[in-house]
C-alpha positions in Angstrom: -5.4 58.6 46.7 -7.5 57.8 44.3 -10.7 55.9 45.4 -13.0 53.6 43.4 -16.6 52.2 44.6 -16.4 48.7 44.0 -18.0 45.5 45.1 -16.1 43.4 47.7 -14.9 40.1 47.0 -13.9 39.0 51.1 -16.6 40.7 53.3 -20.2 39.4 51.4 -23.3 38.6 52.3 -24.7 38.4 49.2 -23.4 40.5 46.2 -20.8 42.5 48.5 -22.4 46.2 47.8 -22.6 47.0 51.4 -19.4 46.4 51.9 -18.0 48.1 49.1 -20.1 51.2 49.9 -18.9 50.9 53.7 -15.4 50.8 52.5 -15.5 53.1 50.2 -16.7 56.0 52.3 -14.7 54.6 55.5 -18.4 53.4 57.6 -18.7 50.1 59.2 -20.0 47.3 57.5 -22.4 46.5 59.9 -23.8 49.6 60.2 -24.2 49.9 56.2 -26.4 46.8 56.9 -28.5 47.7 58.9 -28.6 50.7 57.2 -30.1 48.8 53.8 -31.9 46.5 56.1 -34.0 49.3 57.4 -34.8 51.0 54.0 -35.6 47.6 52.7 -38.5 47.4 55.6 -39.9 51.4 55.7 -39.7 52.1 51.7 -38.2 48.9 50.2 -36.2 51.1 47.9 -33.1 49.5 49.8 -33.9 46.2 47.7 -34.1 48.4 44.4 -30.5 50.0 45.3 -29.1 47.1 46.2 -30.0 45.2 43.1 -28.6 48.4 40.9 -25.9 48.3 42.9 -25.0 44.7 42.6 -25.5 45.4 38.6 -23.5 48.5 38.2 -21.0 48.6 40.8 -17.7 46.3 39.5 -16.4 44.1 41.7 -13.3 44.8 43.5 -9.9 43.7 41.9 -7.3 42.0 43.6 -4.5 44.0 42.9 -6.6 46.6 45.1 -4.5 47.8 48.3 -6.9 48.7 51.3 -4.7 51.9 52.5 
């Protein structure tokens, strides 16, 4: 299987990098949420990943198959 960290294009919020992430290492979305959510309010380095990620993550094709 070969696995790819992408953005998702169905479960966004805003840019779909949670989601990716969470699918890509089999989490829950929520979870990978709250998650950012919380290093956004101790550090605020969750902001400064999530921007990177929304930049340098692709977003997910739709010939993808969620297996």
């Amino acid at each position: 299987m070969n696995k790819k960290l992408c953005r998702s294009k169905n479960d966004r919020v805003l840019a779909g990098v949670c989601a990716g992430v969470a699918n890509y290492f089999g989490w829950d979305t929520t979870m990978t949420r709250m998650g950012f959510a919380l290093l956004c309010l101790v550090w605020g380095s969750g902001i400064i990943l999530y921007i990177v990620g929304a930049v340098v993550m692709p977003e997910e094709d739709d010939n993808i198959v969620d297996m």
